[in-house]
C-alpha positions as CSV (number, residue, x, y, z in Angstrom):
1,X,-87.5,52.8,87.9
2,X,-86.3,49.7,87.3
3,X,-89.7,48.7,85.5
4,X,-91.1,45.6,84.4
5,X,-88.8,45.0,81.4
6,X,-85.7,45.9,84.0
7,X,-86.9,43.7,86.5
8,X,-88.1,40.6,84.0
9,X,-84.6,40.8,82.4
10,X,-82.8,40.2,85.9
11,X,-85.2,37.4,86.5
12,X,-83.7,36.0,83.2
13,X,-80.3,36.4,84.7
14,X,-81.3,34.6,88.0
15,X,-83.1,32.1,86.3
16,X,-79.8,31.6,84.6
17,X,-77.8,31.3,87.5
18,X,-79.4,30.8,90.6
19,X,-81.7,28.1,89.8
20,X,-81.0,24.8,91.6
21,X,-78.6,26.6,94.0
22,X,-78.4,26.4,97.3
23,X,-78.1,29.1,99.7
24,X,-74.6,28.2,101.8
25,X,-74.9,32.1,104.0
26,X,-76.7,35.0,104.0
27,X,-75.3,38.1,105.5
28,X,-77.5,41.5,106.0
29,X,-76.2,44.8,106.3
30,X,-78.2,47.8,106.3
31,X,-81.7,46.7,108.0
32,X,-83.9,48.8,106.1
33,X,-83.8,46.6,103.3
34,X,-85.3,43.8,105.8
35,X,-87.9,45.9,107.3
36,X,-90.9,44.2,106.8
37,X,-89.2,40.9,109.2
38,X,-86.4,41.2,110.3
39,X,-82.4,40.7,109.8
40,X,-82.9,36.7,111.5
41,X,-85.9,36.0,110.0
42,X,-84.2,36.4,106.6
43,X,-81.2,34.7,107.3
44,X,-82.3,31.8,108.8
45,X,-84.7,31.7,105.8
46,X,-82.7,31.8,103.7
47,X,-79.3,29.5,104.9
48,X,-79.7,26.1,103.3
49,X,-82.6,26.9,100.8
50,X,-82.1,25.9,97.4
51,X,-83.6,28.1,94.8
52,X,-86.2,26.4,92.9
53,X,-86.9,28.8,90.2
54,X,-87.3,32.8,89.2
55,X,-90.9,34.0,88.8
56,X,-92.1,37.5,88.7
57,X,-95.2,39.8,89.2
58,X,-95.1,43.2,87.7
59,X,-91.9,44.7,89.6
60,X,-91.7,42.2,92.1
61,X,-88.9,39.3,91.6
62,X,-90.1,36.1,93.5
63,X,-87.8,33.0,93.8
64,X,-89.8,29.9,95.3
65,X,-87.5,28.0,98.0
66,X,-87.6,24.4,98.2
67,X,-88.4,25.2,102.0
68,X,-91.8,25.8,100.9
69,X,-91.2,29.9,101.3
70,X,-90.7,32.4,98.3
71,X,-87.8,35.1,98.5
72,X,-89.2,38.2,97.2
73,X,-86.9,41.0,96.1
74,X,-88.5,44.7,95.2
75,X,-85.5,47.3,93.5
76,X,-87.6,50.3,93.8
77,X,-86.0,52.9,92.8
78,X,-82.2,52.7,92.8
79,X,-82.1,48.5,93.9
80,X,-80.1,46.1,91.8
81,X,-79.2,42.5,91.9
82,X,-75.2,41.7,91.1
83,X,-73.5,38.3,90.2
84,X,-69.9,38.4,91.5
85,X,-67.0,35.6,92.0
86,X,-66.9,34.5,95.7
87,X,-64.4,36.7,97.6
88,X,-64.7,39.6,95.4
89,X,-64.6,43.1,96.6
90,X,-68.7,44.3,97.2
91,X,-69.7,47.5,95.9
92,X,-70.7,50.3,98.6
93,X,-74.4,50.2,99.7
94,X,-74.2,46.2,99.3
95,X,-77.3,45.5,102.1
96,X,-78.1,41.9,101.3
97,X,-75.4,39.2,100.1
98,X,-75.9,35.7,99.8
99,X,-72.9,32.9,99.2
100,X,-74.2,30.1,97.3
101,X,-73.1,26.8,96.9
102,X,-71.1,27.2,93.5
103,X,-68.8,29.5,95.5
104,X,-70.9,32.7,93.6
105,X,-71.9,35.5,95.8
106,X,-75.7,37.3,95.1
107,X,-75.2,40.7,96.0
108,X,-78.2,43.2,97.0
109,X,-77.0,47.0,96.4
110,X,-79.3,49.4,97.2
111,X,-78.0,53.5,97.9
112,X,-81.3,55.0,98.7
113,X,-82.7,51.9,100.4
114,X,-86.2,51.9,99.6
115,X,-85.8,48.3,98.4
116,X,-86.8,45.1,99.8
117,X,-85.6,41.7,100.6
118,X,-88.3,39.2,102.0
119,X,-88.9,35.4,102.6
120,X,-92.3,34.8,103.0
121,X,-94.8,32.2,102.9
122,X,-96.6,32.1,99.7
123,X,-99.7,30.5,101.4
124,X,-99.9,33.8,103.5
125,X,-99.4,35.9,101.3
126,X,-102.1,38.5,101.8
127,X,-101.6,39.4,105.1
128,X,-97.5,39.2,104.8
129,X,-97.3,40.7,101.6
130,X,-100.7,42.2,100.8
131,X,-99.6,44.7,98.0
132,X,-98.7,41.6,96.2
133,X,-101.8,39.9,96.5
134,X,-104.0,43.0,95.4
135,X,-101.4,43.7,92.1
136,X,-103.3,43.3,88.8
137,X,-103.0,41.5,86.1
138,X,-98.8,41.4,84.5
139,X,-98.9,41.9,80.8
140,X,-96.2,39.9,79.9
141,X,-96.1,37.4,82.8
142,X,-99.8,36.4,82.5
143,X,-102.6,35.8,79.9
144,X,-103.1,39.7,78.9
145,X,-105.9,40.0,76.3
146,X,-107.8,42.9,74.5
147,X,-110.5,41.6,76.5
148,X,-108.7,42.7,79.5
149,X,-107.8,46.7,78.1
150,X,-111.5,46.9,77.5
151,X,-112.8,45.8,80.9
152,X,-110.5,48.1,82.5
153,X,-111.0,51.3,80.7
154,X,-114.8,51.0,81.0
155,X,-114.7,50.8,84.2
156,X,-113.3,54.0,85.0
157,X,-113.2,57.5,84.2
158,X,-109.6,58.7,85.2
159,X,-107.0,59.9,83.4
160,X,-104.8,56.9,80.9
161,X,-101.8,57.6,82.8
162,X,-102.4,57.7,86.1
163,X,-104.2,54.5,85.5
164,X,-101.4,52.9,83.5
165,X,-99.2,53.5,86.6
166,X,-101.9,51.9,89.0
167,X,-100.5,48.6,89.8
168,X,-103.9,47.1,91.1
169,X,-105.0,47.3,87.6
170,X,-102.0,47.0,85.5
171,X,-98.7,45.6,87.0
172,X,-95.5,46.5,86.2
173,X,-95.6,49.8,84.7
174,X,-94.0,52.9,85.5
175,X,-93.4,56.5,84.4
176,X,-90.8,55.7,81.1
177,X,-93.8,52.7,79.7
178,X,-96.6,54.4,80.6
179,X,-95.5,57.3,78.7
180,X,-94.0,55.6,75.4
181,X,-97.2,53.1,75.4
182,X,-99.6,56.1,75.2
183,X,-97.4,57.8,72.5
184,X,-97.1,54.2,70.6
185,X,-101.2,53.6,70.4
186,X,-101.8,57.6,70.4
187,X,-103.3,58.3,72.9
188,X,-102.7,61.0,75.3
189,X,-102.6,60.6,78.8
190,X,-104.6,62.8,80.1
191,X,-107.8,61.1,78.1
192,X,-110.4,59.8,80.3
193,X,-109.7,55.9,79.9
194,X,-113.6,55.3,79.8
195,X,-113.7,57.6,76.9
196,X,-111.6,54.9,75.1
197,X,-113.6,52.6,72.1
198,X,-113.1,49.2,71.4
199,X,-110.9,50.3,68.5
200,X,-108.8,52.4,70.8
201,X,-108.6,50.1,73.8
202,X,-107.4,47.2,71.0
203,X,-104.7,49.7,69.8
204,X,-103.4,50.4,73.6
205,X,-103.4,46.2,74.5
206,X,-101.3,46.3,71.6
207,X,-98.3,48.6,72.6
208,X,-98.3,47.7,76.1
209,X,-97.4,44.2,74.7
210,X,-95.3,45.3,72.1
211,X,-94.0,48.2,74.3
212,X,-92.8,45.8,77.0
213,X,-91.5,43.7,74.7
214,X,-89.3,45.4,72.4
215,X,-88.0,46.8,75.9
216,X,-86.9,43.2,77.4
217,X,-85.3,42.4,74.3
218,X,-83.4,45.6,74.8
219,X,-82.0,44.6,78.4
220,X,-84.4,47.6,79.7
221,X,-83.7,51.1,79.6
222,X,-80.7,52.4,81.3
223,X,-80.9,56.5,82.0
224,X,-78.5,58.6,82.7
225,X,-78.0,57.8,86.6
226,X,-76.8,54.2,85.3
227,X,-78.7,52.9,88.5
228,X,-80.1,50.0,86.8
229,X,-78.4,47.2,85.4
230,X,-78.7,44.0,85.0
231,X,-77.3,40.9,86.8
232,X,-74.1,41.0,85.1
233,X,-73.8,44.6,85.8
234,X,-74.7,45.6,82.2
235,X,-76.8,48.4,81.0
236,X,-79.7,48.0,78.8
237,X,-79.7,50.1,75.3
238,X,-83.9,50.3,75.0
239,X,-83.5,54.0,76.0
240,X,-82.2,54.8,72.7
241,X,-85.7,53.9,71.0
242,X,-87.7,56.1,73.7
243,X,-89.8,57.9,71.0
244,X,-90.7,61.1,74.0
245,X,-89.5,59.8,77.2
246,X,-87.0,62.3,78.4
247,X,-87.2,64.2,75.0
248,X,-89.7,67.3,76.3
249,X,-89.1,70.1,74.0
250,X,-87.5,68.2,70.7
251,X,-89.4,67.4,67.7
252,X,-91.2,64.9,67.5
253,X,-89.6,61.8,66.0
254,X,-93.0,60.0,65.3
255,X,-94.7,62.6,62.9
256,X,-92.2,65.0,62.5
257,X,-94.2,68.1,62.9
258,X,-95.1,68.5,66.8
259,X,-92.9,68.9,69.5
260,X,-92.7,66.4,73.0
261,X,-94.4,68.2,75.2
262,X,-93.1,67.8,79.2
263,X,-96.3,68.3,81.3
264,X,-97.2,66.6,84.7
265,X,-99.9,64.5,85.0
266,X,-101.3,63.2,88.9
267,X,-97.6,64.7,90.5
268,X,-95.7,62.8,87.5
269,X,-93.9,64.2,84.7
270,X,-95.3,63.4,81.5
271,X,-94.1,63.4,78.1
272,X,-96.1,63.1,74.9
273,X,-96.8,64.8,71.4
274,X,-100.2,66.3,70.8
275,X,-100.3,66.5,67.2
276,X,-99.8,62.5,67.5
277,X,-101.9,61.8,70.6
278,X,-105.6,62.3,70.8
């Protein structure tokens, strides 16, 4: 957590507000958060830049610099990205904050620092950022076809969750998706993925699109932490149409006659209703 519809809807935020800016000072707190370079190495790639445009690649948020370099931001798992009016106070755990030209400030705020802040060249990119280079195909971001589903449960014999959460084959989803995608096209995640027909592998293309989708339109799914928000420091409201996500031991509100089952499935927890799932 934040996913791929948290992450694409603060891309819509940055692309919103960022785009065309220039960087006027960068200012790094915490170090951790610039671990891969270094606190210089992102400052001084950063101070002067102008901000082309917002891409993004499962959970990665990439903003191409008119330097020629791409400034890549990761949330993990508490990480958010904050819009504020120049001068104003900055929240605790603020590790990154840029000025910008407009007199806006881009703040990084990150408590349990796992996240990242990068500039890197994009023509490198293997060897500076090789996770990035090996991530599979995004859903939403890229062509994503039926075609695709069916190559990639055929070849393979594991388990449908732990390979909806492999971001070499899929990118961008994480426990919350992987879970209400499965219960969405039925399917239960501890099914062997190669076990899947072409009827089956049709029916889970369809709700990770639709999945996805319905949970960008929501602003993402905020939980009860409230660590994710979005660029304005909103919440997102697509956890109130999680169907078993967080709902282990309630009925099911799908059929009505099972009951969400909490299970763990490769060291995740796992929610899903069997008399809906197969």
């Amino acid at each position: 957590m934040p996913e791929l519809p948290e992450v694409e809807t603060v891309r819509r935020g940055l692309a919103e507000h960022l785009v065309g800016r220039r960087v006027t000072r960068a200012e790094v707190g915490r170090e951790r958060v610039v671990r891969r370079t270094s606190r210089d190495a992102l400052i001084s790639g950063l101070t002067g830049a102008v901000i082309e445009s917002t891409d993004r690649r499962g959970k990665y948020l990439l903003l191409p610099l008119d330097t020629g370099d791409t400034l890549m931001i990761h949330l993990r798992m508490s990480g958010q990205v904050l819009l504020a009016a120049g001068g104003a106070i900055r929240p605790a755990h603020t590790h990154v904050a840029l000025t910008l030209d407009d007199g806006h400030e881009v703040w990084f705020v990150d408590p349990r620092t796992f996240g990242e802040v990068v500039v890197f060249d994009p023509e490198n990119v293997a060897v500076e950022l090789p996770e990035l280079a090996r991530l599979g195909p995004d859903p939403i971001a890229e062509p994503f076809t039926r075609v695709d589903v069916r190559r990639i449960t055929r070849a393979t014999g594991r388990a449908l969750k732990p390979l909806l959460l492999d971001q070499h084959a899929i990118a961008g989803i994480g426990n919350i998706y992987a879970d209400e995608i499965l219960h969405d096209a039925r399917l239960r995640p501890d099914r062997p993925a190669s076990s899947l027909d072409a009827r089956a592998s049709a029916r889970l293309h369809g709700s990770i699109v639709r999945v996805l989708t319905d949970a960008i339109a929501a602003g993402g799914s905020t939980l009860g932490d409230s660590q994710y928000v979005d660029l304005m420091g909103s919440g997102g409201s697509y956890q109130d149409e999680h169907r078993v996500y967080g709902r282990g031991g309630e009925r099911c509100l799908t059929c009505g006659r099972g009951w969400v089952r909490r299970t763990t499935t490769a060291g995740r927890g796992t929610h899903f209703c069997a008399v809906c799932q197969h």
